[in-house]
C-alpha positions in Angstrom: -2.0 -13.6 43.3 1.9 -14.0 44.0 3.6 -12.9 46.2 7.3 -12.2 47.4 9.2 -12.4 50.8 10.9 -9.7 51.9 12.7 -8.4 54.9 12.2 -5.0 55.9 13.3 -4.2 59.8 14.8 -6.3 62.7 12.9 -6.6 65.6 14.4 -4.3 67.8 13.8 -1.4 65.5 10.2 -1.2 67.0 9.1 -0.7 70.3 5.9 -2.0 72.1 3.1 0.7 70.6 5.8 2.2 68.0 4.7 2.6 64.6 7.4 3.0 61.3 7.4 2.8 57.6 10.2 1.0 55.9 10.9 1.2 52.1 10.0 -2.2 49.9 12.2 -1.8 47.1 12.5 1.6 45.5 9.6 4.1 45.7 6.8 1.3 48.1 6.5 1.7 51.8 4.8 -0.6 54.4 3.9 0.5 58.0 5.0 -1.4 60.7 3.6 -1.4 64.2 4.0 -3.5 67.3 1.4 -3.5 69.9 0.7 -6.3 72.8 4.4 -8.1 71.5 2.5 -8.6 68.0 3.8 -7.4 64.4 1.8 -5.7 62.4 2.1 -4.9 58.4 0.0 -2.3 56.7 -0.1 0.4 53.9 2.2 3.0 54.7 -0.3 6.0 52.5 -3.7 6.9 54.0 -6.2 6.1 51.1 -7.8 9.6 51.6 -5.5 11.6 50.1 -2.4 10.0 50.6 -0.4 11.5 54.0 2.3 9.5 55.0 0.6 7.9 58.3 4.1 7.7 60.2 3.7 11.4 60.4 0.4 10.7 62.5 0.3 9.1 65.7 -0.2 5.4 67.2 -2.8 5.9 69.5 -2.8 2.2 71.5 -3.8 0.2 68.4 -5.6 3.1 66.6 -3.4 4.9 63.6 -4.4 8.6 63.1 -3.8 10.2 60.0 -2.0 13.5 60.2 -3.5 15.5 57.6 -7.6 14.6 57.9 -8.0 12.6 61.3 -9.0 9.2 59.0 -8.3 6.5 61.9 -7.7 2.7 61.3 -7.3 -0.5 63.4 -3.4 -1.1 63.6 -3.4 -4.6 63.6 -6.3 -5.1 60.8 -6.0 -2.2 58.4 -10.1 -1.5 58.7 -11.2 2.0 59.2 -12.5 3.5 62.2 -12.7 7.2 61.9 -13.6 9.1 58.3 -12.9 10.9 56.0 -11.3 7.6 54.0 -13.3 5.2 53.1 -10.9 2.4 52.3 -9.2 -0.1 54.6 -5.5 -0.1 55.0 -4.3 -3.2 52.9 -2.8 -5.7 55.5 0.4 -8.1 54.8 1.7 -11.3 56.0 4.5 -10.8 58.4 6.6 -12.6 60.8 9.6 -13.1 62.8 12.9 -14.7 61.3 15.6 -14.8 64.1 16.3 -11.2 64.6 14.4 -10.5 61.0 11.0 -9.3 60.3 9.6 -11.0 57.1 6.8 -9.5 55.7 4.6 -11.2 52.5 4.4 -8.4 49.2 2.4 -9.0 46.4 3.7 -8.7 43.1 0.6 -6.3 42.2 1.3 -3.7 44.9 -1.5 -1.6 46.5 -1.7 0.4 49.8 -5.0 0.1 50.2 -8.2 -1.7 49.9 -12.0 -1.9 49.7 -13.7 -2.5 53.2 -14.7 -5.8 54.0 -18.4 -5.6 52.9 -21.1 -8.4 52.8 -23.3 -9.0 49.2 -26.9 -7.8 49.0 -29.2 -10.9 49.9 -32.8 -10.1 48.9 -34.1 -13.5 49.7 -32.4 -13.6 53.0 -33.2 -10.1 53.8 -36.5 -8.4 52.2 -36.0 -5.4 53.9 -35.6 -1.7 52.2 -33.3 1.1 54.0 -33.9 4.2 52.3 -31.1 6.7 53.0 -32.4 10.6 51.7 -29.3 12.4 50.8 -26.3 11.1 48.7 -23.8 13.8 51.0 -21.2 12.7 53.5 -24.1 11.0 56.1 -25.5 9.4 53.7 -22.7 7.8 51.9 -21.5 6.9 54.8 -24.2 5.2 55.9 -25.1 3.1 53.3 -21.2 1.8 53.2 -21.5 1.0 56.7 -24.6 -1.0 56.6 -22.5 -3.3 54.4 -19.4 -3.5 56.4 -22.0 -4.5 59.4 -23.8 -7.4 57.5 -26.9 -5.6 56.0 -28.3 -7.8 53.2 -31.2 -5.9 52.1 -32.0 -3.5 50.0 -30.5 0.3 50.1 -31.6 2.8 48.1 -30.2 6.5 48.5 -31.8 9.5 46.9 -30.8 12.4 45.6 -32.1 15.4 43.8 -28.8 15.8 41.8 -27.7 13.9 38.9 -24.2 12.6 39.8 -23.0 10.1 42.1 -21.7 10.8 45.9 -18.6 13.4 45.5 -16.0 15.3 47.5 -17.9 18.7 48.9 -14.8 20.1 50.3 -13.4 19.5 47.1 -15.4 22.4 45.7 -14.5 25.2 47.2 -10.4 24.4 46.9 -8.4 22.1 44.7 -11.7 22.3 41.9 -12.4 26.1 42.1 -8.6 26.3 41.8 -8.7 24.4 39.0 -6.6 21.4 40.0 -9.2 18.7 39.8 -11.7 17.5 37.1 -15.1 16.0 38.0 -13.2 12.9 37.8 -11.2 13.6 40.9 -14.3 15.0 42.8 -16.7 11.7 42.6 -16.1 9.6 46.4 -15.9 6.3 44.5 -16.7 4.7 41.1 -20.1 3.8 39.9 -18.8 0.2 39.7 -18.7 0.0 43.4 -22.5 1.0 44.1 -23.6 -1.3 41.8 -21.6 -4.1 43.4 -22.6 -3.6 46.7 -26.1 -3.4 45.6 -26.6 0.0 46.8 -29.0 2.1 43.9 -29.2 5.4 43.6 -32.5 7.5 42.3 -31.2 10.9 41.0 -33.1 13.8 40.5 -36.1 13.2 42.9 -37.1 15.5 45.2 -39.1 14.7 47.7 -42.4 16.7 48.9 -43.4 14.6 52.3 -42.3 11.6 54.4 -45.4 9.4 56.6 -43.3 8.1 59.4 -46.2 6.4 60.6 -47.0 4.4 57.1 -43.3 4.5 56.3 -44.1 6.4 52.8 -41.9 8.8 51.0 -44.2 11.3 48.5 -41.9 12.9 45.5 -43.2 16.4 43.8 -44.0 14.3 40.9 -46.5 12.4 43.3 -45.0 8.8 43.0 -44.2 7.2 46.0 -41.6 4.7 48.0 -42.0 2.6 50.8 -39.7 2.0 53.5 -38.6 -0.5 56.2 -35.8 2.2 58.2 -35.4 5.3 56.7 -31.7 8.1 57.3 -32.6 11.6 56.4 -29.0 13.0 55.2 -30.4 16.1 52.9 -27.5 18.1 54.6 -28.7 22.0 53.7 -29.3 24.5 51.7 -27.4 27.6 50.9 -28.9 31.0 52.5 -30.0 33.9 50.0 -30.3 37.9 50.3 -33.7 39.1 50.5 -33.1 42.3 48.8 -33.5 44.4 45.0 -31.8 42.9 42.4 -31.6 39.6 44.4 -32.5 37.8 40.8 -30.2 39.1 38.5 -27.9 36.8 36.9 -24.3 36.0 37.9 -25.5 35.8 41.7 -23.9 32.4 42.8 -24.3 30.2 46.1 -21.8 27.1 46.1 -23.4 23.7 47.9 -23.1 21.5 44.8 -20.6 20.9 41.9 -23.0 22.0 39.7 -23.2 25.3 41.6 -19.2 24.7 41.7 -19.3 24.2 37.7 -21.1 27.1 36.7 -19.4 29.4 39.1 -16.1 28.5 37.9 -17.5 28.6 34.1 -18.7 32.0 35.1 -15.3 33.5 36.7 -12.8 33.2 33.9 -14.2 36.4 32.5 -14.5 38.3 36.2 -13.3 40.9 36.2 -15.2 42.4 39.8 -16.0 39.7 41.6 -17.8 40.2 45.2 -17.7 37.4 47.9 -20.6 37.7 50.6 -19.7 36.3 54.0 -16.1 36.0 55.9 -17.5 32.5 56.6 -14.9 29.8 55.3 -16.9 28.8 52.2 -16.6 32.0 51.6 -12.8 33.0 52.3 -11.6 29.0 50.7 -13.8 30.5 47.3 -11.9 34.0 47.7 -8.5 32.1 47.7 -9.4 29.8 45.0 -10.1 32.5 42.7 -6.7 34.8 43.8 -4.9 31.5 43.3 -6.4 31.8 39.4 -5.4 36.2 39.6 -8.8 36.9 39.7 -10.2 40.0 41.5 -12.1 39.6 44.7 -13.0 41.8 47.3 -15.3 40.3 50.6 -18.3 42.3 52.2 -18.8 41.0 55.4 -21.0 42.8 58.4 -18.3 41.2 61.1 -14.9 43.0 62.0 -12.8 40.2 60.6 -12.9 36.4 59.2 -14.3 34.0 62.0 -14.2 36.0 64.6 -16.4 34.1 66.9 -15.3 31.4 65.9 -11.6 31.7 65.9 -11.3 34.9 68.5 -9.7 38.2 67.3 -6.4 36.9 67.0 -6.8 34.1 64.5 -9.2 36.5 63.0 -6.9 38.9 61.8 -3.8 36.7 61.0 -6.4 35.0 58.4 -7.6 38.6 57.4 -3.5 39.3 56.9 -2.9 36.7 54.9 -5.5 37.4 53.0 -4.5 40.8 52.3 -1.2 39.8 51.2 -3.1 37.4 48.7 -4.6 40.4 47.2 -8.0 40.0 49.2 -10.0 43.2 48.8 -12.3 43.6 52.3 -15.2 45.7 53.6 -15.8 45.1 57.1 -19.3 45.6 59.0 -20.9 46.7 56.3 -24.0 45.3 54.8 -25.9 44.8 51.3 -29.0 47.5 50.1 -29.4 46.0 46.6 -27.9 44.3 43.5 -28.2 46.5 40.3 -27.4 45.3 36.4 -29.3 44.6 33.8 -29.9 41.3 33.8 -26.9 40.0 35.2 -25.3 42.1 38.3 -23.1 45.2 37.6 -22.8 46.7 41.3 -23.5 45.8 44.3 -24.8 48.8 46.5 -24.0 48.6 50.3 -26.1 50.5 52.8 -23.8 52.7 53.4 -24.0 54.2 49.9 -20.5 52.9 48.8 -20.9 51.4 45.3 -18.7 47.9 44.4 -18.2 47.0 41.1 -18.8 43.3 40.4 -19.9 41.2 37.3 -19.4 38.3 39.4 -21.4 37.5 43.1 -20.9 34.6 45.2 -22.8 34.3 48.5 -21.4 33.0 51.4 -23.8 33.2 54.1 -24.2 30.1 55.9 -27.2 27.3 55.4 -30.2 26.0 56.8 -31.0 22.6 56.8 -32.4 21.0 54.1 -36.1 19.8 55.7 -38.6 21.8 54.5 -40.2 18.4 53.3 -41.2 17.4 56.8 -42.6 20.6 57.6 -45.8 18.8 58.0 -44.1 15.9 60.1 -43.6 17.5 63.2 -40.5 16.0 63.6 -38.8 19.8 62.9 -37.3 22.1 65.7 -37.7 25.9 65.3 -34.4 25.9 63.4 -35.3 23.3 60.6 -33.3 20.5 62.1 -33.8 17.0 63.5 -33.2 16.5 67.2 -31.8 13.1 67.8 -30.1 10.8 70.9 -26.4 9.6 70.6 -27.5 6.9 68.0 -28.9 9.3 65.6 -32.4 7.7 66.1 -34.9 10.4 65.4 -37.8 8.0 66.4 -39.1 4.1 65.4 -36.8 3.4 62.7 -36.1 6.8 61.3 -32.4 7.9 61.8 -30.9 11.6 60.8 -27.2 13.1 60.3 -25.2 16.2 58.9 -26.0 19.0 58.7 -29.8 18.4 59.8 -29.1 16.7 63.3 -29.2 18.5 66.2 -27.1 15.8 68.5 -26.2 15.5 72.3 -22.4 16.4 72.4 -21.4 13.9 75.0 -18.6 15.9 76.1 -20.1 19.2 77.2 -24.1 17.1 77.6 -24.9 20.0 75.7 -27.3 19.9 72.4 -25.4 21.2 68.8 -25.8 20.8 65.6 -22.4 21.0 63.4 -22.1 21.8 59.7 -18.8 19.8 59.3 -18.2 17.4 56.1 -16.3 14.7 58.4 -18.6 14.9 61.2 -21.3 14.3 59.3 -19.4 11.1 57.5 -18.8 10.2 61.3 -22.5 10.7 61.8 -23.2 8.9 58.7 -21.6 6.2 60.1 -23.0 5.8 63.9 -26.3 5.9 62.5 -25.7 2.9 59.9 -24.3 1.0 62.7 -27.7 1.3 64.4 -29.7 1.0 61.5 -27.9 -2.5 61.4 -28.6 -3.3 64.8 -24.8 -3.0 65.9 -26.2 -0.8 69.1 -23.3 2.3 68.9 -23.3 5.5 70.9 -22.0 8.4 69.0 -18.2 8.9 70.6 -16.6 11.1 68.1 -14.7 14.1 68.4 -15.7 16.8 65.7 -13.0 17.9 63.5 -12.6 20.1 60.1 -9.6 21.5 58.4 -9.6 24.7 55.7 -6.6 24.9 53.1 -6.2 28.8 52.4 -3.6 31.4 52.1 -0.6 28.5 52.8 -2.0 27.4 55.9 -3.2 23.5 56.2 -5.4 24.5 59.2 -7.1 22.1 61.3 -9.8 22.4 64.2 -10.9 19.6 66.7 -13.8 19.7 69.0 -16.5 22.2 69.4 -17.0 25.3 71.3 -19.2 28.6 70.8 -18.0 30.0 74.0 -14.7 30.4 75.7 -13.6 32.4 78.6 -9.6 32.1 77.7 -7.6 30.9 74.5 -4.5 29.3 75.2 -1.8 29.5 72.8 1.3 27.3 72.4 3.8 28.4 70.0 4.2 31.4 67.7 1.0 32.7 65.7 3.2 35.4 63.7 5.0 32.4 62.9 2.3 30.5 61.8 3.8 27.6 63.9 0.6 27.5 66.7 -2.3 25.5 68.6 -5.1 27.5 70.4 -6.9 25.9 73.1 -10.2 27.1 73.5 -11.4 27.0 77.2 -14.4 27.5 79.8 -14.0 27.2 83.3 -10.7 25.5 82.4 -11.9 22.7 80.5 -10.8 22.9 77.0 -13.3 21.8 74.5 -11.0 22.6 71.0 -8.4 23.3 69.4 -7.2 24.7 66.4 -3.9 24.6 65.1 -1.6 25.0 62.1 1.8 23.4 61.2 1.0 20.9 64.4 -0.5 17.7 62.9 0.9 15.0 65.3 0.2 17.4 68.2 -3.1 17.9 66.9 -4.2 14.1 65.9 -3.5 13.7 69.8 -5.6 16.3 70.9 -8.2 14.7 69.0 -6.9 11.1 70.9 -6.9 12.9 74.2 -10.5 14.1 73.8 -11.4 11.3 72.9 -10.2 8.8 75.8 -11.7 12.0 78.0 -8.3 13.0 79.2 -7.3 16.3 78.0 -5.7 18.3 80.3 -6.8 21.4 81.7 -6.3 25.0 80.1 -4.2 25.7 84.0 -2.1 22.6 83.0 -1.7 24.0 79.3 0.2 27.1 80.2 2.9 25.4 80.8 4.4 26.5 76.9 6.4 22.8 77.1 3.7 20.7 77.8 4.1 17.8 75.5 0.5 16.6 74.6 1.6 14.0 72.1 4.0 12.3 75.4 0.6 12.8 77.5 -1.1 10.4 75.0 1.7 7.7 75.1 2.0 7.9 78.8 -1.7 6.7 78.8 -1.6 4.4 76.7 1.6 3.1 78.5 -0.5 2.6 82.0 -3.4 1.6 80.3 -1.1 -1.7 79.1 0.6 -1.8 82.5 -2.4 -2.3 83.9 -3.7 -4.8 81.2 
């Protein structure tokens, strides 16, 4: 490969634990950061979906992306944090005088593959089955190669396509902005060189922990050496008349994605079941295309409990002005049609219109297989300890693991796409033998109605939210709070404030809701001020 010198910055232009992008040439940026007197030269794009990461924040010598909360070493590049799953490309630089030289290929690229050992059969005859072909589960297998895992992963799904975007789904691809293309994680190329197979369309009917077997409904069988159960969940149904009738949708899967879109671009009633956010990013996806939608829910407004009344109805607002149809506290008697659904009949007699249903009623977790195990809790799921170690050599994450919350010591279980692919990746770790406590901070965003919301932490209860900022404005962060210690936040039009709130819960030093009502308190300062003693001190 060649490469080119080229002189970006003078020294002085950064400061000890600054970070900057400077322009190569005409349309190229590289990153710049300086931490412990050291120059550091990296991709300027976050390979996830390509946020300029000088609009994040510098967090000691970890870079957090402002858009998803992807986190990478600042002085190698390597990822820390999901949702990317590539590395940062790193460049040659160094110091000319007062110049800063850095070393540019000719063949530009911001990013790059993870450094990732090659399957070694001989070396390593081990088998690490991962169940699930989701976020974990991905995840996982990529991390037991960045960690030096030789032998032989296999992950299995009961679809027919390769690892791919959920989130996708229910946004950009409903809208119809992306192919199937755009929604696959990564090429098959890059499976098969890492030696990691996949075994589509098997389902599988039992798992022996004790002989280490995996049983399939066709009644072949596997053998294991450590086995990660990653079968996220399964959409919830309505147990009522007319339940069968055709044009009755749930949306987990891109096939359920595909046939649902297939199906809407002759809607002319369509229903959406649920205020939950599959449900509400579905109802914006098909206003963005004109379709009709009106939302049944039995709460008084969208995420309510999880969001408060506030957020509640500025998303219900929004919606409105969208053209969002809603019936509030109601609930559904039957389906009627012939064949496929004409109406949907509520129970309080009112009759909707609809040739077109989607449910959005939550899931349950995917682990009706193991009913016989006695590995399930009353809820379906998995309970695990902070390495995701279910027992001897059987790991879980996503959806199915209920996990100790370090934080709040209490046990949760969180139905998040990047806390699952942080799941994914603590429990690979361990399955390596790289002993790692789960640390994380959970975190999801929803793109709706304009807003690029985002949400960090966990909390089902709160006795105060505090708000900074203007919520009319849609200019805001809400701190949710119990006995003054704030556990998340949710924000919109905030995203360095709120990749240090992530930072700040992470390090364990968030400030108290009493502290936060101070309306100028500068959070992302708070973070540098810590790092700033922490380096003192060094």
């Amino acid at each position: 490969m060649s490469f080119k010198e080229v002189t970006i910055a003078k020294v002085n232009d950064l400061k000890e634990g600054e970070m900057k992008s400077f322009k190569v040439g005409e349309e190229k940026k590289i990153l710049l950061t300086k931490i412990n007197g050291r120059f550091y030269a990296l991709g300027a794009l976050c390979p996830h979906y390509g946020a300029s990461l000088d609009e994040g924040i510098l967090s000691g010598s970890r870079i957090v992306c402002p858009w998803h909360h992807a986190a990478y070493d600042a002085t190698t590049g390597n990822v820390e944090e999901p949702p990317s799953l590539d590395a940062l490309a790193r460049y040659e630089v160094r110091v000319e005088g007062e110049d800063l030289v850095v070393q540019v290929p000719e063949l530009f690229e911001e990013s790059r593959n993870p450094d990732m050992v090659k399957p070694d059969l001989k070396a390593d005859k081990r088998t690490f089955v991962i169940l699930g072909a989701g976020a974990a589960g991905n995840a996982a297998a990529q991390t037991l190669r960045e960690d030096g895992f030789r032998g032989r992963i296999v992950m299995i799904t009961h679809e027919n396509r390769f690892p791919y975007d959920r989130p996708q789904l229910s946004k950009d691809y409903m809208e119809g902005k992306s192919d199937e293309g755009a929604v696959q994680l990564r090429p098959e190329e890059f499976y098969h060189d890492h030696g990691i197979e996949l075994m589509f369309q098997r389902r599988v009917s039992a798992v022996d922990v004790v002989k280490k077997v995996i049983t399939f409904e066709s009644g072949e069988t596997t053998e294991y050496d450590v086995l990660l159960i990653a079968t996220g969940g399964v959409p919830r149904t309505l147990d009522v008349p007319g339940a069968h009738l055709g044009n009755i949708f749930t949306l987990r899967s891109f096939a359920d994605a595909a046939t649902i879109f297939k199906a809407s671009e002759n809607a002319q009633h369509t229903v959406v079941v649920g205020a939950s956010f599959i449900g509400m990013e579905t109802a914006n996806a098909l206003r963005e295309r004109k379709i009709p939608v009106t939302v049944l829910a039995r709460e008084a407004m969208p995420f309510e409990h999880v969001l408060g009344p506030d957020m509640g109805k500025m998303f219900q607002k929004l919606h409105e002005q969208n053209g969002v149809n809603f019936r509030f506290g109601v609930e559904i008697a039957e389906f009627e049609g012939d064949q496929k659904v004409e109406t949907v009949v509520l129970k309080n007699g009112e009759r909707i219109k609809s040739d077109m249903v989607i449910l959005g009623v939550g899931v349950t977790p995917a682990t009706d297989f193991l009913r016989n195990s006695g590995l399930l809790m009353s809820d379906g799921s998995l309970k695990v300890d902070e390495h995701f170690r279910v027992g001897p050599d059987v790991y879980a994450a996503g959806d199915i693991a209920t996990f100790p919350e370090w934080r709040s010591g209490e046990d949760i279980r969180i139905e998040h796409w990047r806390t699952a692919e942080q799941q994914g990746r603590v429990a690979g770790h361990n399955m390596a033998g790289k002993e790692t406590a789960y640390r994380g901070v959970p975190f999801f965003w929803t793109n709706q109605v304009g807003l690029y919301f985002r949400y960090v932490g966990h909390a089902t209860q709160w006795d105060e939210i505090v708000f900074h900022g203007d919520l009319a404005a849609l200019d805001f962060i809400a701190f949710f709070a119990k006995n003054s210690q704030v556990y998340a936040a949710a924000g919109n039009n905030r995203e360095k404030e709120m990749d240090a709130i992530e930072e700040l819960m992470r390090l364990n030093r968030m400030p108290s809701s009493d502290r936060l009502k101070d309306k100028s308190f500068d959070l992302v300062e708070l973070l540098n001020q810590s790092h700033r003693r922490l380096r003192h001190a060094a």
